[in-house]
ROKOL-809025 format. One record per atom (N, C-alpha, C, CB): atom name; x, y, z. Coordinates in Angstrom, 3 decimals, padded with zeros to 6 digits. Each point is the difference from the previous one (the first is absolute). Glycine has a CB too. Example, Ala and Ser with C-alpha at 12.3 -4.5 7.8 and 13.67 -1.06 7.14 Angstrom:
2
node atomo:N, east:013.190, north:-005.690, up:007.800
node atomo:CA, east:-000.890, north:001.190, up:000.000
node atomo:C, east:000.900, north:001.200, up:000.000
node atomo:CB, east:-001.892, north:-001.173, up:001.246
node atomo:N, east:001.542, north:002.223, up:-001.966
node atomo:CA, east:000.820, north:001.190, up:000.060
node atomo:C, east:-000.770, north:001.090, up:000.730
node atomo:CB, east:001.184, north:-000.628, up:-002.145
end
This chain:
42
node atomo:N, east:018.180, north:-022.684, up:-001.848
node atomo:CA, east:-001.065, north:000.415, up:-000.926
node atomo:C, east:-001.343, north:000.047, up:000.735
node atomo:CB, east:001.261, north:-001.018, up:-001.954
node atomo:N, east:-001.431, north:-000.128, up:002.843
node atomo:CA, east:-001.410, north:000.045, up:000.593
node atomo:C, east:-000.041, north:000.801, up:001.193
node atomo:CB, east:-000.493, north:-002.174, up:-000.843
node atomo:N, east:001.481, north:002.467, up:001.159
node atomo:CA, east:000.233, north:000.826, up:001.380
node atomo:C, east:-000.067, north:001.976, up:-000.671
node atomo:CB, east:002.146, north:-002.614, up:001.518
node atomo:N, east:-001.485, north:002.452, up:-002.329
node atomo:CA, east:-000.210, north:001.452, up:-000.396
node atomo:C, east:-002.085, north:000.285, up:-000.564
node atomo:CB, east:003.505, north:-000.026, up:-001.084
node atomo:N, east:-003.140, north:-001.086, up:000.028
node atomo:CA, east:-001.819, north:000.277, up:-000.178
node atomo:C, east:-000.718, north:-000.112, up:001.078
node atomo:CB, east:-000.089, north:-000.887, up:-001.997
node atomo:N, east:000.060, north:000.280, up:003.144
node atomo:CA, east:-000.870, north:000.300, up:001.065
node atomo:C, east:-000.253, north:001.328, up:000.650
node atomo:CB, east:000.606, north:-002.049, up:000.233
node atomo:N, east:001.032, north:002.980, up:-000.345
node atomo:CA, east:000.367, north:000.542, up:000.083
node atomo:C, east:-000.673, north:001.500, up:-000.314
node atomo:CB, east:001.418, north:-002.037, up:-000.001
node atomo:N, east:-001.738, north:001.578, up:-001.729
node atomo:CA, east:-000.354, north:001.153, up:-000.698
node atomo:C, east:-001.616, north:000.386, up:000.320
node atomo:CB, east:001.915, north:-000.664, up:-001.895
node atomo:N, east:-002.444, north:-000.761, up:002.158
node atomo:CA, east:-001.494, north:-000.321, up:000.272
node atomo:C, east:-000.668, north:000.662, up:001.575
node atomo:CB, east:000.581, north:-002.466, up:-001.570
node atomo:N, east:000.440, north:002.594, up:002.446
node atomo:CA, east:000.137, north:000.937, up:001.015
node atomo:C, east:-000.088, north:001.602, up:-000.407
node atomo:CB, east:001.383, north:-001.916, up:001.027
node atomo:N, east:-000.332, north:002.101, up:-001.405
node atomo:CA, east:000.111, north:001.683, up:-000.209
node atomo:C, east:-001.463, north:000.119, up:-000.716
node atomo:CB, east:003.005, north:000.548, up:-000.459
node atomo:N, east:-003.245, north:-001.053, up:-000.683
node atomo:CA, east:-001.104, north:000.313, up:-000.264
node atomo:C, east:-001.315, north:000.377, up:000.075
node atomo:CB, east:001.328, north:-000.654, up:-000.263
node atomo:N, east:-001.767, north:-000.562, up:001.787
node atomo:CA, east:-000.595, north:-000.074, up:000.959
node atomo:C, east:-000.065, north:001.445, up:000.986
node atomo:CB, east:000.612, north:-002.575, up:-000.471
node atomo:N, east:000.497, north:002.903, up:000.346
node atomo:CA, east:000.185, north:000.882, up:001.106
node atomo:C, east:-000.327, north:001.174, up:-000.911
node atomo:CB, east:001.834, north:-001.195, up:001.737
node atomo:N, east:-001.470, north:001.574, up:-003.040
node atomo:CA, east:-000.021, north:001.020, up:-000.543
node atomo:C, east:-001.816, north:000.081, up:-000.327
node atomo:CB, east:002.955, north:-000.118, up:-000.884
node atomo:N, east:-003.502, north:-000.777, up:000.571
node atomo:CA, east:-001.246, north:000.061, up:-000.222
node atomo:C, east:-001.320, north:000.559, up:001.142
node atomo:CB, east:001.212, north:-001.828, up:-001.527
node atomo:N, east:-000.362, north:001.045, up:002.958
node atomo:CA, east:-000.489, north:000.800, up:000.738
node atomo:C, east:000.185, north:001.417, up:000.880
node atomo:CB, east:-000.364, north:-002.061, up:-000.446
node atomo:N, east:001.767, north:002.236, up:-000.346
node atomo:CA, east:000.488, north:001.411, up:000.252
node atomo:C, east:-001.277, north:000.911, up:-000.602
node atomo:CB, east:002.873, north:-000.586, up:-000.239
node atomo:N, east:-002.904, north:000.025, up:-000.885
node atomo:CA, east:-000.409, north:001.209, up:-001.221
node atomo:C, east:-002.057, north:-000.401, up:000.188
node atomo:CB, east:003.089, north:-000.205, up:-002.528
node atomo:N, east:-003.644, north:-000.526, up:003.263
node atomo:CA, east:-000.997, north:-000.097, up:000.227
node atomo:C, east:-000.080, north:001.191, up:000.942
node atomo:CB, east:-000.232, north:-002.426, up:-000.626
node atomo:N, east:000.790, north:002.155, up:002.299
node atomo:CA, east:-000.038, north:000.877, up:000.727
node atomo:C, east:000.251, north:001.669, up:-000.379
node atomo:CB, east:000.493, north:-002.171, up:001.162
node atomo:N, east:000.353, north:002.207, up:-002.152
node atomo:CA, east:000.387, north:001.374, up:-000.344
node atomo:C, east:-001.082, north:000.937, up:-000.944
node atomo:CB, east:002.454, north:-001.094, up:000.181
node atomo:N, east:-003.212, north:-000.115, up:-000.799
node atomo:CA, east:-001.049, north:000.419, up:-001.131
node atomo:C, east:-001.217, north:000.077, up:001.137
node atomo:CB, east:000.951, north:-001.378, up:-002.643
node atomo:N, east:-001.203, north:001.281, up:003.402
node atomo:CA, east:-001.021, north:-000.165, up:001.204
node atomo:C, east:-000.049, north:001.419, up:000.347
node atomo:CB, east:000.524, north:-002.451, up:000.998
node atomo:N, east:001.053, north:002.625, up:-000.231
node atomo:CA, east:000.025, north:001.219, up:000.402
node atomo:C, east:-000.124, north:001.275, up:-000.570
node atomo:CB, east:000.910, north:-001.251, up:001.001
node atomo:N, east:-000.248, north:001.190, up:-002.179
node atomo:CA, east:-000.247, north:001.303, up:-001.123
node atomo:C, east:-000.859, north:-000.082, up:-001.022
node atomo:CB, east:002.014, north:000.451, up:000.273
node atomo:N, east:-003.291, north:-001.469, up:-000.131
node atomo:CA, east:-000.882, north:-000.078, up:-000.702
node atomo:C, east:-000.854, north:001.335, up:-000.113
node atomo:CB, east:000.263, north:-002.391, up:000.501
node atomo:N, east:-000.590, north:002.838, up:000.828
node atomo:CA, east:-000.897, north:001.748, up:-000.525
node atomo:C, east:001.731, north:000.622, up:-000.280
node atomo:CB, east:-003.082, north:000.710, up:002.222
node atomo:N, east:004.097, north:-001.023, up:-002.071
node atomo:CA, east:000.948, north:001.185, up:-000.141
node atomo:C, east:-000.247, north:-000.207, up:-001.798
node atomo:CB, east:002.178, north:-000.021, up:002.634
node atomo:N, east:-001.910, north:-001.126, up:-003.628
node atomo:CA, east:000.157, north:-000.473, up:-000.647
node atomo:C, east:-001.380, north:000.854, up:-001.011
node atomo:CB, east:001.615, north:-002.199, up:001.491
node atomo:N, east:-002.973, north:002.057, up:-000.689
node atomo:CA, east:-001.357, north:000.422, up:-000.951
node atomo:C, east:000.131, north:001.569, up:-000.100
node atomo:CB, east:-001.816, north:-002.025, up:000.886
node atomo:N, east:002.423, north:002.945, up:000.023
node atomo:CA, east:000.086, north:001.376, up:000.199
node atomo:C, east:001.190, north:-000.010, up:-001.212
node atomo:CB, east:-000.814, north:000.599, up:002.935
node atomo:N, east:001.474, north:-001.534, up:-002.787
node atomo:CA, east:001.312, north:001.310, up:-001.047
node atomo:C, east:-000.736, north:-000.764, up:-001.494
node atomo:CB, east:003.485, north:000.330, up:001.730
node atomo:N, east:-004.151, north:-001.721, up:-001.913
node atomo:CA, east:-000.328, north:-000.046, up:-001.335
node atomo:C, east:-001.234, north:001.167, up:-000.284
node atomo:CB, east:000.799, north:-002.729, up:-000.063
node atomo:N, east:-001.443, north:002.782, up:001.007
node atomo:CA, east:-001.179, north:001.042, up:-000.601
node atomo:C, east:000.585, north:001.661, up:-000.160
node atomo:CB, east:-002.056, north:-001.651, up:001.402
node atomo:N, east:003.198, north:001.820, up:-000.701
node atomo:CA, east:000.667, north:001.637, up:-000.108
node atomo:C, east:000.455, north:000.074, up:-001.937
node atomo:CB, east:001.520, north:000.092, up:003.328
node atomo:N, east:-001.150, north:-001.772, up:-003.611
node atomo:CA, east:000.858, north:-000.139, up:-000.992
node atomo:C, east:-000.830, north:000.081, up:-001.268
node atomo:CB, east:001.618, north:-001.318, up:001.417
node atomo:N, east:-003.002, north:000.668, up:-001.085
node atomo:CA, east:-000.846, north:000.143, up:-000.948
node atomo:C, east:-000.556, north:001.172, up:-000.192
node atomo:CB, east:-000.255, north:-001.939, up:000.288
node atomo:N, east:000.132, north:002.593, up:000.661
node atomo:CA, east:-000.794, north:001.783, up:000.026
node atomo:C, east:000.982, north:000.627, up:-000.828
node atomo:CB, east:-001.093, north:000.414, up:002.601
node atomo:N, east:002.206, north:-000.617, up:-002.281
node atomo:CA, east:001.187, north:000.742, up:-000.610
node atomo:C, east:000.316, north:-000.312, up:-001.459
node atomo:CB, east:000.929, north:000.005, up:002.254
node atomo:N, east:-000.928, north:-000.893, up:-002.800
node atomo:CA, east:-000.458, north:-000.557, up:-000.933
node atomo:C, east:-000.999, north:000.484, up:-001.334
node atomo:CB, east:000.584, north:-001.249, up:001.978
node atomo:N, east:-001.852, north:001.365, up:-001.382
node atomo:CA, east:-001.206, north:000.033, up:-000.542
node atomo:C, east:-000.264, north:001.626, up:-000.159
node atomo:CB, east:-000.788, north:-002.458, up:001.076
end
């Protein structure tokens, strides 16, 4: 039980800083397609 929850507390770790680095990188990719979405939109 304590070995798997340590477990889960890892991946997590890892996924959080997956998804930091990934939001970093496609942050202008990320502002270009919300502002295409809003023009398109409006």
């Amino acid at each position: 039980m304590d070995h798997q929850d340590n477990n889960a507390k890892e991946a997590t770790i890892a996924q959080e800083k997956f998804l930091m680095v990934h939001l970093k990188s496609s942050n202008l990719e990320a502002h270009r397609t919300m502002t295409m979405f809003i023009s398109f939109r409006s």
